[in-house]
C-alpha positions as a LaTeX table, in Angstrom:
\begin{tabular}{lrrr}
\hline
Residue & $x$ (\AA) & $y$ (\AA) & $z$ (\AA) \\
\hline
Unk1 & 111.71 & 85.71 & 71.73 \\
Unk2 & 110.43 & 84.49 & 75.10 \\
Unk3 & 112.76 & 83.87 & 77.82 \\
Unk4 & 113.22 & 82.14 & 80.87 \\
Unk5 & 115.89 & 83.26 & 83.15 \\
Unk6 & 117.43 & 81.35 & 86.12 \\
Unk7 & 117.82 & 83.17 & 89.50 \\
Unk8 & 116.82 & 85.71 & 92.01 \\
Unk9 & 119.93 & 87.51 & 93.53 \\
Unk10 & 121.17 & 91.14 & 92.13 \\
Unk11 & 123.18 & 89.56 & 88.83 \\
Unk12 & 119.30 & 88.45 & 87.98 \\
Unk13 & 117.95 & 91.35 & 88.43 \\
Unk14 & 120.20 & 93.48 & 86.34 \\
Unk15 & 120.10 & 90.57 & 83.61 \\
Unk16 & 116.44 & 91.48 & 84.01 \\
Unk17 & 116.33 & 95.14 & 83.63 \\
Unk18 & 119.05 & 94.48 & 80.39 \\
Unk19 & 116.82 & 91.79 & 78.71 \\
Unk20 & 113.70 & 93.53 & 78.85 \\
Unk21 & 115.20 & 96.31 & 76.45 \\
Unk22 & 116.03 & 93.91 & 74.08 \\
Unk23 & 113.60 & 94.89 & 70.80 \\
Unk24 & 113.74 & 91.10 & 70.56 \\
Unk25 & 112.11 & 90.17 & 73.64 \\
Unk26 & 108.50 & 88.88 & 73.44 \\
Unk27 & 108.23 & 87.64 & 77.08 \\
Unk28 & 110.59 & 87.51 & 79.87 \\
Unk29 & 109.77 & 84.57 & 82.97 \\
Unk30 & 111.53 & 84.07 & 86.02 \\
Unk31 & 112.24 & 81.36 & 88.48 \\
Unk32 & 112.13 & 82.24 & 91.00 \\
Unk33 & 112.77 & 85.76 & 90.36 \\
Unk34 & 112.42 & 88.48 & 92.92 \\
Unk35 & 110.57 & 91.68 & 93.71 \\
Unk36 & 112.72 & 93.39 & 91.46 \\
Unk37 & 112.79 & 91.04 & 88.60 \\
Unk38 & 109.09 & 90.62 & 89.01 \\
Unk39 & 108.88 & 94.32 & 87.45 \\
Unk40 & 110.09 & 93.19 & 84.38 \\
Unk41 & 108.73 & 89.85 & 84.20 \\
Unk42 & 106.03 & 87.06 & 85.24 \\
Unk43 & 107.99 & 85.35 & 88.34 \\
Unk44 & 107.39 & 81.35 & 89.17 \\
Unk45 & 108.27 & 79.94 & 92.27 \\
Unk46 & 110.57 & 77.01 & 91.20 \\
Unk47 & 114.17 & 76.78 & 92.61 \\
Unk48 & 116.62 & 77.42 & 90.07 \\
Unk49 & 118.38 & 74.22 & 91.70 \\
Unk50 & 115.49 & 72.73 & 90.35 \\
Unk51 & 116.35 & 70.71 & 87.16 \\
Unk52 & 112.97 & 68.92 & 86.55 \\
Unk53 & 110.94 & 71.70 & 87.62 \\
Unk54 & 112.75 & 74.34 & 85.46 \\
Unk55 & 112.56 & 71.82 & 82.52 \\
Unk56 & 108.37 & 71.67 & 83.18 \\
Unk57 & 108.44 & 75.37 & 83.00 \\
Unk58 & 110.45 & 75.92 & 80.28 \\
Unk59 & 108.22 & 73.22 & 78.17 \\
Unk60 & 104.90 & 74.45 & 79.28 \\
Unk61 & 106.05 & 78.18 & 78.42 \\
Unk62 & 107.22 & 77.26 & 75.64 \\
Unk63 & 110.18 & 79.19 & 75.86 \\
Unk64 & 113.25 & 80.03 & 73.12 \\
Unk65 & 115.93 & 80.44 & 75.65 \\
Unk66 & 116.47 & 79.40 & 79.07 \\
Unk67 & 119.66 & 82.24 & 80.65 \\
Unk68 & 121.12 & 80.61 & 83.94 \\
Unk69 & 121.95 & 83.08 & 85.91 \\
Unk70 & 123.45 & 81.79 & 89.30 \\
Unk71 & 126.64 & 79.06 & 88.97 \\
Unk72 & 125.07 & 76.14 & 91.61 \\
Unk73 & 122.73 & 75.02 & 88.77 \\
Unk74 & 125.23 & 74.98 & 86.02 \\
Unk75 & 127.74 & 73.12 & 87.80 \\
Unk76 & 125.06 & 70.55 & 89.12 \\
Unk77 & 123.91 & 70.13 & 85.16 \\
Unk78 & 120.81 & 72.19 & 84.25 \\
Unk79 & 121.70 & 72.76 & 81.05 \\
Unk80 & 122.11 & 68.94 & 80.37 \\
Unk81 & 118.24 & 68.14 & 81.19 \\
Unk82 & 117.29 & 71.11 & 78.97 \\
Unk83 & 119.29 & 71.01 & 75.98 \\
Unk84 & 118.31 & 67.01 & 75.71 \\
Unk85 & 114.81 & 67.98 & 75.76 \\
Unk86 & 115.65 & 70.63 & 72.67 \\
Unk87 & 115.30 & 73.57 & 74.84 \\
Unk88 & 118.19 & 76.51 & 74.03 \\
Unk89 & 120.41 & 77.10 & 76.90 \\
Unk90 & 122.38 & 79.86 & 77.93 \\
Unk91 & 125.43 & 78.14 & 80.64 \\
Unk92 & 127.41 & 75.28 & 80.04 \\
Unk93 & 127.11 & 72.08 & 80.82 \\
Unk94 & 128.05 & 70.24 & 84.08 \\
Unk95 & 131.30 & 68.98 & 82.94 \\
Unk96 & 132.16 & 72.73 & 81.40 \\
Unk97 & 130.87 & 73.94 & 84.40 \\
Unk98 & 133.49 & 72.78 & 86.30 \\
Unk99 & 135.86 & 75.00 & 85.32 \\
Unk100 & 134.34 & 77.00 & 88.84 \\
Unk101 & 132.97 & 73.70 & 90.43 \\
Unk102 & 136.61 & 72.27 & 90.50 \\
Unk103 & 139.49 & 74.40 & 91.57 \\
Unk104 & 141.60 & 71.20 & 90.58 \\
Unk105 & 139.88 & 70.27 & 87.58 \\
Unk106 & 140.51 & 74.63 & 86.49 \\
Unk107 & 143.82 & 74.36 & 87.47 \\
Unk108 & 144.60 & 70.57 & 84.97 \\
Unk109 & 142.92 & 72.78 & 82.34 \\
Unk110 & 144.98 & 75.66 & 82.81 \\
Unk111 & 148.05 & 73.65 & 83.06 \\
Unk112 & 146.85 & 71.58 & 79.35 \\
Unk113 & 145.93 & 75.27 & 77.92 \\
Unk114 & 149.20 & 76.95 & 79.21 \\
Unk115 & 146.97 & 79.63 & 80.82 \\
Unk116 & 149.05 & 81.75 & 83.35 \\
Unk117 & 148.25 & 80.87 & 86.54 \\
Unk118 & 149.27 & 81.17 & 90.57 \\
Unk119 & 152.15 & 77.72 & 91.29 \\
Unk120 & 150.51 & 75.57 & 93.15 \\
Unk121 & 151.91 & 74.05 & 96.13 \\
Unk122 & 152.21 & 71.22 & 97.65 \\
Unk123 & 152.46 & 71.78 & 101.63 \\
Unk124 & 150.34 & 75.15 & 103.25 \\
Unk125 & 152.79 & 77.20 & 104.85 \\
Unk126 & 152.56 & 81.66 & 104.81 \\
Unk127 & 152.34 & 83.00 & 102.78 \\
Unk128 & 149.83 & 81.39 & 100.60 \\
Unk129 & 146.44 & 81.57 & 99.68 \\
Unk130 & 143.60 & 78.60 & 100.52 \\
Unk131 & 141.03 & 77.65 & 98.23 \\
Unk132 & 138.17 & 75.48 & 98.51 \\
Unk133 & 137.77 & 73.06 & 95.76 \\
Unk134 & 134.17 & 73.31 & 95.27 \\
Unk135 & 131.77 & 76.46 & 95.31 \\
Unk136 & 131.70 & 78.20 & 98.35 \\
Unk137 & 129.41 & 81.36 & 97.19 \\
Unk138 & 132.53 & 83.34 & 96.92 \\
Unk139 & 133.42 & 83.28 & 100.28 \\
Unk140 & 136.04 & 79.80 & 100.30 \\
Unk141 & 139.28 & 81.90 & 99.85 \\
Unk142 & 141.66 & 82.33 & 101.95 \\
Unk143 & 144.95 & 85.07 & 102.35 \\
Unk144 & 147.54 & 83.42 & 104.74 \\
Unk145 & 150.58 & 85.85 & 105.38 \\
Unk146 & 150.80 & 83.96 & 108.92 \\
Unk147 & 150.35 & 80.82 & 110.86 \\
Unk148 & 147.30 & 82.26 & 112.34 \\
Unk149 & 145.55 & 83.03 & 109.34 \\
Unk150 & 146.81 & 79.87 & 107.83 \\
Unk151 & 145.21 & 77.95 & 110.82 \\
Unk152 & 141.89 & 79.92 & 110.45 \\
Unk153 & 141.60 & 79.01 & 106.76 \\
Unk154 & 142.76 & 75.08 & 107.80 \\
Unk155 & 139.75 & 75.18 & 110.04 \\
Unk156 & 137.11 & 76.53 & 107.64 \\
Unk157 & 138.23 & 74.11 & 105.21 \\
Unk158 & 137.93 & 71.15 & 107.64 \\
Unk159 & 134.37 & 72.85 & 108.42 \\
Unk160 & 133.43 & 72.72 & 104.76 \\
Unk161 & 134.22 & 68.99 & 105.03 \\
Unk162 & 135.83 & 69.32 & 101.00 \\
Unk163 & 139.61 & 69.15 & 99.39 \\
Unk164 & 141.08 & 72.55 & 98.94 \\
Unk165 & 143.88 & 74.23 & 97.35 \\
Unk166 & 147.38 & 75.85 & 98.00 \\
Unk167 & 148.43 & 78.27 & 96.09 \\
Unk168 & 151.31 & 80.93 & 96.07 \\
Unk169 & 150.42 & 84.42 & 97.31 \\
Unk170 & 151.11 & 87.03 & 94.29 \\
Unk171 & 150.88 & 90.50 & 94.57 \\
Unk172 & 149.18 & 92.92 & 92.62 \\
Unk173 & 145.35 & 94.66 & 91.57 \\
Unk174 & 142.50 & 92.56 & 90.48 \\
Unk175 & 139.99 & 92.79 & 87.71 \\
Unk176 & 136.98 & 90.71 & 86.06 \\
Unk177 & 137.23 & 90.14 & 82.31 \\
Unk178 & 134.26 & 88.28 & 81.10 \\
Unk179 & 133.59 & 87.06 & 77.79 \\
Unk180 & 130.59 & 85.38 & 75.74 \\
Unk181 & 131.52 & 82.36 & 74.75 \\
Unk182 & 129.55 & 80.27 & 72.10 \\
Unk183 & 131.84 & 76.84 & 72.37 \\
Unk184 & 134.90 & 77.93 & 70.10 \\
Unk185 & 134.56 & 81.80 & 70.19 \\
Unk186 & 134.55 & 84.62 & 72.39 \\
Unk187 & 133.42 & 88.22 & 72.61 \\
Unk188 & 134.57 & 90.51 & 75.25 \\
Unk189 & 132.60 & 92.84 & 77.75 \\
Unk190 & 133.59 & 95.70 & 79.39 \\
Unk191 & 136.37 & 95.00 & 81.84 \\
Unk192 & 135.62 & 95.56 & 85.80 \\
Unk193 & 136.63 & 95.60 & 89.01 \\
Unk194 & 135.06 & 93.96 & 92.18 \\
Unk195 & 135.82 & 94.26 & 96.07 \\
Unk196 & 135.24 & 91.07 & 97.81 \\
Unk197 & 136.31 & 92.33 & 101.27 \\
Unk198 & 133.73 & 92.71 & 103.74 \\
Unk199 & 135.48 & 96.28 & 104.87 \\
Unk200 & 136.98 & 98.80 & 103.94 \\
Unk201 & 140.80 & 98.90 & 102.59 \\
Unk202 & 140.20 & 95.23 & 101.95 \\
Unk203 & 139.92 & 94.09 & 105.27 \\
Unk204 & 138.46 & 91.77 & 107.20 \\
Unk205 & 136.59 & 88.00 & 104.98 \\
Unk206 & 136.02 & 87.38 & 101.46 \\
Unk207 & 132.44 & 88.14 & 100.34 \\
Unk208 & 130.59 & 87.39 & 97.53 \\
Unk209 & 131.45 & 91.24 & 96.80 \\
Unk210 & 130.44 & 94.33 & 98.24 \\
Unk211 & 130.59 & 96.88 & 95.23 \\
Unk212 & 132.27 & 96.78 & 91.63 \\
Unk213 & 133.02 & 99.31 & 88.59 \\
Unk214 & 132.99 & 99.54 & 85.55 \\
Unk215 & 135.11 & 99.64 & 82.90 \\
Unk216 & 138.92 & 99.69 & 84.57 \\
Unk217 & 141.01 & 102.78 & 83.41 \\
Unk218 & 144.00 & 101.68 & 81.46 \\
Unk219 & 142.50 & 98.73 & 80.18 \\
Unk220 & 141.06 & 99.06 & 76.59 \\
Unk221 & 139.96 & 97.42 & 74.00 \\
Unk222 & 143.02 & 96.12 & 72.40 \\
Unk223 & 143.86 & 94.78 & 76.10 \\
Unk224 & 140.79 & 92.64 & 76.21 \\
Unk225 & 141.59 & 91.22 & 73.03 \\
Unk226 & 144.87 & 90.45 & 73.86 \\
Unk227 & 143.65 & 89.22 & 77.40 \\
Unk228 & 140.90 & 86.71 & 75.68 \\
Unk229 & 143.63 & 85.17 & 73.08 \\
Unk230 & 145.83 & 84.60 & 76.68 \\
Unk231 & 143.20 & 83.71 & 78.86 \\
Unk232 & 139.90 & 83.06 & 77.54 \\
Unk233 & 140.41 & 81.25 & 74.38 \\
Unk234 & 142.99 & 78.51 & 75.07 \\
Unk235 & 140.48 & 77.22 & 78.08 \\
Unk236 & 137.47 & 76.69 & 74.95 \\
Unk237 & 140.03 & 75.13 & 72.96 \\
Unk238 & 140.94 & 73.52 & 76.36 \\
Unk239 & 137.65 & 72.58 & 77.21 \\
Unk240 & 136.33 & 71.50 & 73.48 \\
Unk241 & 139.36 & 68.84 & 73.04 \\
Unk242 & 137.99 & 66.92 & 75.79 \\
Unk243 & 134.65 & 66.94 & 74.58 \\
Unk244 & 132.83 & 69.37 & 76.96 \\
Unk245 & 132.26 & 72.84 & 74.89 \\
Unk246 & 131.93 & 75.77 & 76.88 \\
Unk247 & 128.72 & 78.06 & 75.80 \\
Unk248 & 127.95 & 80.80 & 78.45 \\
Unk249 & 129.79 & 83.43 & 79.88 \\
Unk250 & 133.64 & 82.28 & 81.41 \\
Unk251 & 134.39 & 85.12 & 83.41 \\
Unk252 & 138.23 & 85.11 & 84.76 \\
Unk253 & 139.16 & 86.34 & 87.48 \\
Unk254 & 142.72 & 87.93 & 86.55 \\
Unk255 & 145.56 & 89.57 & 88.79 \\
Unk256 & 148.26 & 92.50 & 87.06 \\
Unk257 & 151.56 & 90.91 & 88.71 \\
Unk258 & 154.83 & 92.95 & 88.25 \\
Unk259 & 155.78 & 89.59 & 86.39 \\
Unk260 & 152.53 & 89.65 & 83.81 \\
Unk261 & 148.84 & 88.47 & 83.88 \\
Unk262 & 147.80 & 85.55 & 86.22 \\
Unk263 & 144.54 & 83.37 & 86.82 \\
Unk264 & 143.23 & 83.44 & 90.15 \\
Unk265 & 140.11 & 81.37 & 88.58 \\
Unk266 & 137.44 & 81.13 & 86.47 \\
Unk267 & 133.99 & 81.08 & 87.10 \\
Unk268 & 131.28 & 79.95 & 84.77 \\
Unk269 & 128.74 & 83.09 & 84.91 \\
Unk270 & 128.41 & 86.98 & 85.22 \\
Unk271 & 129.90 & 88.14 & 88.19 \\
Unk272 & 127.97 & 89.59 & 91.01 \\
Unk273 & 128.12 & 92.33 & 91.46 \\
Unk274 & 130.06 & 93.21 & 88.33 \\
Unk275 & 126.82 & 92.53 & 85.89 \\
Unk276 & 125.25 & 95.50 & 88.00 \\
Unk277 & 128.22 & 98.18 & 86.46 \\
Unk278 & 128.63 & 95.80 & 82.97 \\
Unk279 & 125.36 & 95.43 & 81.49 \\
Unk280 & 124.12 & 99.43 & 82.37 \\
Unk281 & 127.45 & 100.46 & 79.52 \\
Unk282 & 126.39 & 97.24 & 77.15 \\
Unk283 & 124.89 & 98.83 & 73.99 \\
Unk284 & 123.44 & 95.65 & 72.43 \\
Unk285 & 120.51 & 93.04 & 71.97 \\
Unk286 & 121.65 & 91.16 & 74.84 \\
Unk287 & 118.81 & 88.71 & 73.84 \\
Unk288 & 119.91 & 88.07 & 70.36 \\
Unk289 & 123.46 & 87.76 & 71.68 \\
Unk290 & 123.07 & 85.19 & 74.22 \\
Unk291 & 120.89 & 83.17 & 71.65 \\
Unk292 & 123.87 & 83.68 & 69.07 \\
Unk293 & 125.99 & 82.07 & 72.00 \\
Unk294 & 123.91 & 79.44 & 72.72 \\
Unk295 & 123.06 & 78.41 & 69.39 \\
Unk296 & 127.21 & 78.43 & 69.06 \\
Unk297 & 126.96 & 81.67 & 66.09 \\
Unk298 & 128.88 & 84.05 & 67.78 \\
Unk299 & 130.35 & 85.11 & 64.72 \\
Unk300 & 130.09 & 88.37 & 63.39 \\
Unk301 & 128.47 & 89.51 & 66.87 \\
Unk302 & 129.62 & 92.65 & 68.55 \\
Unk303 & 128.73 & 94.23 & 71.91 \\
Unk304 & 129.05 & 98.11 & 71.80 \\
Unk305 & 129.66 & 99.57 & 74.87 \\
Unk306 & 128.57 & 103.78 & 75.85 \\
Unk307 & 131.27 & 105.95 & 76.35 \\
Unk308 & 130.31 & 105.99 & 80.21 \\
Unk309 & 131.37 & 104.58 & 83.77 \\
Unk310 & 129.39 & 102.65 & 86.51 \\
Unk311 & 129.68 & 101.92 & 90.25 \\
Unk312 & 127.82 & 99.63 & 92.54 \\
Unk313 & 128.09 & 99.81 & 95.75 \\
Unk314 & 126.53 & 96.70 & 97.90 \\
Unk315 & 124.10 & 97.16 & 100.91 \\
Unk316 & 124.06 & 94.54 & 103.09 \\
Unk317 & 123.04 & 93.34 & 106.30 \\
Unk318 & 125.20 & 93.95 & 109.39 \\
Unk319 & 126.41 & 90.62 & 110.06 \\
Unk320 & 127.35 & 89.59 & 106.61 \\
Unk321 & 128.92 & 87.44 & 105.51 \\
Unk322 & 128.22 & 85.63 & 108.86 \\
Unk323 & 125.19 & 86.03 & 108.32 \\
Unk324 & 121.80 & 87.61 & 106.86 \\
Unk325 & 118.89 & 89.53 & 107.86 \\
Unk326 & 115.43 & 88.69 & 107.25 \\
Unk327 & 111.93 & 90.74 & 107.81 \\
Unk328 & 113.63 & 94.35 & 108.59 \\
Unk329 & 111.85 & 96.60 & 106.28 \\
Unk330 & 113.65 & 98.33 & 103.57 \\
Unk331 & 113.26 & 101.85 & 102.75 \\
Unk332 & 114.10 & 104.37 & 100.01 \\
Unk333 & 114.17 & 102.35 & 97.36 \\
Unk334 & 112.13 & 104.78 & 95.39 \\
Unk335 & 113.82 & 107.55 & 96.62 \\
Unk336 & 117.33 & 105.74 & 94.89 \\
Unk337 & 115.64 & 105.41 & 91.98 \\
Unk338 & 114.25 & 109.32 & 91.56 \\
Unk339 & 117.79 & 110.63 & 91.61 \\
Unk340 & 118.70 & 108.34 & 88.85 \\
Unk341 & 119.95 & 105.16 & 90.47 \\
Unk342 & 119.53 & 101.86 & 89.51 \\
Unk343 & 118.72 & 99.17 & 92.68 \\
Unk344 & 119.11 & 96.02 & 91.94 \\
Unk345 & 117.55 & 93.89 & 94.45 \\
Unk346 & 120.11 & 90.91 & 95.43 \\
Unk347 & 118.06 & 89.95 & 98.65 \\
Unk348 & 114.62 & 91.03 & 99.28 \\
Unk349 & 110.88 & 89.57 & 99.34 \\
Unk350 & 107.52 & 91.12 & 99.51 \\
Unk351 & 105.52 & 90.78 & 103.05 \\
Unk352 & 102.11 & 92.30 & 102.09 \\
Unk353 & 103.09 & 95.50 & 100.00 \\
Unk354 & 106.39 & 95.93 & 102.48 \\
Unk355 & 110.16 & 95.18 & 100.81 \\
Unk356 & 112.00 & 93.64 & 103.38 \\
Unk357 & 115.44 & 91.85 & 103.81 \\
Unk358 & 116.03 & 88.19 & 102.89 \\
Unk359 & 119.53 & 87.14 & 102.97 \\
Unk360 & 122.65 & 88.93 & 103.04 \\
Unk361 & 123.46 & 91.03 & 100.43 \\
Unk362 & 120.11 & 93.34 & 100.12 \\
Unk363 & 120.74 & 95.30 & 97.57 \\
Unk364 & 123.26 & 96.84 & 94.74 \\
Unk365 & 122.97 & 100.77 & 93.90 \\
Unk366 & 124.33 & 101.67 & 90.52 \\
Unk367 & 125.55 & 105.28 & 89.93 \\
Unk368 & 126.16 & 106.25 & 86.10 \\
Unk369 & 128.12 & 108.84 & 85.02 \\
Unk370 & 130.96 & 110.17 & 82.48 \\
Unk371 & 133.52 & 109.20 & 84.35 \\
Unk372 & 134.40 & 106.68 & 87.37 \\
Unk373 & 134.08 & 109.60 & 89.74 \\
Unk374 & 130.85 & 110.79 & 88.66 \\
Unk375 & 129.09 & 107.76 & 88.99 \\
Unk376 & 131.03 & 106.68 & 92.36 \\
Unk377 & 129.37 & 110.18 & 93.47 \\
Unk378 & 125.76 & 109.20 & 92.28 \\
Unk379 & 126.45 & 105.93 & 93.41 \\
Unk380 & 126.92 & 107.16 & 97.24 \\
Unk381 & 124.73 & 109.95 & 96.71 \\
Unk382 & 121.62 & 107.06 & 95.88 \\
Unk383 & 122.85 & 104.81 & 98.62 \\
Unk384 & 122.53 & 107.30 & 101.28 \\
Unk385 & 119.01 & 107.43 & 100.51 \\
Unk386 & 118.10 & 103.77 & 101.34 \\
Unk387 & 117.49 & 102.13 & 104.65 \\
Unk388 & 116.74 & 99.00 & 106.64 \\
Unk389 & 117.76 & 97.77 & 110.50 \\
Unk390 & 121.37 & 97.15 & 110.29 \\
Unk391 & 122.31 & 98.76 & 106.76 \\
Unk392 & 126.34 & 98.16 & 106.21 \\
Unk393 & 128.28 & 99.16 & 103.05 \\
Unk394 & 131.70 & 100.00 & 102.34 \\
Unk395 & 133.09 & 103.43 & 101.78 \\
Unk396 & 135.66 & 102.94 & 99.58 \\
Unk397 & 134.27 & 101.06 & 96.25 \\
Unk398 & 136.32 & 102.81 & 93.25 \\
Unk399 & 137.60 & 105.55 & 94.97 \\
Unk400 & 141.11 & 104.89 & 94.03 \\
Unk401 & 139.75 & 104.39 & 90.55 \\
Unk402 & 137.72 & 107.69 & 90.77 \\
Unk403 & 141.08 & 109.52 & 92.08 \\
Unk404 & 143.17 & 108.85 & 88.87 \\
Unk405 & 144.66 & 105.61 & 89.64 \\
Unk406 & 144.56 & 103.48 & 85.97 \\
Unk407 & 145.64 & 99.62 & 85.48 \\
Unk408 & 147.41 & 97.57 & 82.35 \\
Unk409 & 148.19 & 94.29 & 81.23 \\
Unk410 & 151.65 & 94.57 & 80.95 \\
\hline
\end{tabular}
């Protein structure tokens, strides 16, 4: 099959390096890809915002599946110029979509699904948590346990110039279920965990995540089941009923209250950087199960997963997520990559033959190993071996994982 994927960033790139093993894979394409990506694949330099120009390529490539990687083209309705024009999309649709593109349009469905969910509420007072309504890259929520940080939220939300939400502030560990979804069914991946902090012990803004493992000790396979049939599936019945079908990957966002399981949100594609620890354990055609999904056959399909952990740990620049870094050279890629890393490269370019920076998160280093503390140490071990001007990271990704501490549902 020849493929087309969406994107540039780190999720991309380890869709990338996952597709290209697929037996089933005739050609892999990119737009606009990245340095990384362009390893695996021919890279063209059309925005994945792009509708019309990611339509031309997909028709004059003649591809058999276009994957979306990054959630700004979903939710502003890619997948509704291509499927029109007969082209086989992996993403939903913009009015599916906006199960991430709405925080008040997730929270209706929730409430029509009976999905549990944080009480929303109708004045901001601490504590409570502030949530832009629209996409805000990961970086439009908001803890308030006091006036102050209430009034700092109330100001970035007047600065993003949308409606928000209030929400109650509930208490517990987070983790990333994601699921295939072919517009009725769903098949489960290998749960994870992601730090959106920018430092470490969760301190200081929300990212758009600075490391992630994978899978979450204490939660198996019975638990994702039972966490799809609660979470996932009501939201495709949810989102069927009214006529927009849901065919992509709905990844949920979940929090283990002392009181059960509860929605923080959903978003409508692979996490980043979760995909970077997921698809390294996936033991599958990944391209003959996204097809499945998008051709809505999920049926009989399985995704194996190795007996195995992974951690990513994020290298950014310094003055993330205020901002990026462009043109510092990076170094030691290679070097990563000799020790058995994988780098996937969320923000680079090529000047000449030199990788540089280009944005804020740089890059993701996956360590592998047999257990979340093994691959936490080859994780680190990689990381130290890569440089640029400014190189940040936090120290703590999975180490309470990788010191014994295990999760459940109930």
């Amino acid at each position: 099959m020849r493929v087309l994927l969406v994107g540039s960033g780190g999720r991309e790139h380890a869709l990338a390096w996952k597709l290209a093993q697929a037996p089933s894979l005739s050609d892999l394409h990119a737009a606009p890809g990245s340095p990384g990506i362009a390893r695996f694949g021919e890279c063209h330099p059309i925005r994945a915002e792009d509708a019309e120009g990611i339509l031309d390529l997909a028709t004059s490539l003649e591809v058999d599946l276009v994957v979306v990687g990054p959630e700004a083209p979903l939710v502003g309705g890619l997948a509704d110029v291509l499927r029109p024009a007969g082209v086989a999309v992996f993403g939903p649709g913009r009015e599916a979509a906006a199960i991430e593109g709405s925080k008040s349009f997730a929270k209706d469905v929730m409430a029509s699904a009976g999905v549990p969910t944080a009480a929303q509420l109708p004045v901001a007072r601490p504590p409570c948590v502030v949530k832009a309504d629209g996409l805000a890259a990961g970086k439009g929520v908001y803890v308030c346990t006091s006036q102050a940080e209430l009034d700092v939220a109330l100001r970035a939300m007047a600065a993003l110039g949308g409606s928000f939400v209030v929400e109650e502030l509930l208490e517990g560990p987070e983790i990333s279920v994601f699921a295939v979804c072919d517009g009725r069914d769903a098949v489960g991946l290998v749960p994870a965990q992601d730090f959106k902090r920018a430092f470490d012990g969760d301190e200081g803004p929300n990212t758009g995540g600075m490391g992630a493992y994978a899978p979450v000790p204490g939660i198996d396979e019975s638990d994702v089941e039972e966490l799809l049939e609660t979470v996932h599936r009501p939201v495709l019945a949810e989102l069927a009923r009214r006529g927009a079908p849901f065919a992509g990957v709905l990844f949920a966002g979940l929090m283990l209250t002392p009181n059960g399981v509860r929605v923080l949100e959903y978003n409508c594609r692979f996490g980043d950087p979760e995909t970077q620890s997921i698809l390294p354990l996936l033991e599958c055609d990944l391209v003959d199960v996204l097809a499945a999904a998008a051709a809505g056959e999920l049926s009989g399909v399985e995704l194996g997963a190795r007996p195995a952990a992974a951690v990513t740990v994020v290298v950014s620049a310094g003055g993330y997520p205020e901002q990026g870094d462009r043109g510092s050279e990076v170094r030691g890629v290679e070097r990563a990559e000799a020790v058995g890393a994988l780098v996937f490269h969320a923000g680079t370019a090529l000047q000449g033959s030199r990788l540089v920076t280009n944005g804020g998160r740089i890059l993701g280093i996956t360590g592998l190993g047999g257990s979340v503390a093994a691959a936490r140490t080859a994780a680190y071990e990689a990381a130290d071996l890569v440089e640029f001007d400014g190189a940040r990271r936090r120290e703590d990704i999975a180490l309470e994982a990788a010191n014994g501490r295990t999760f459940g549902v109930r």
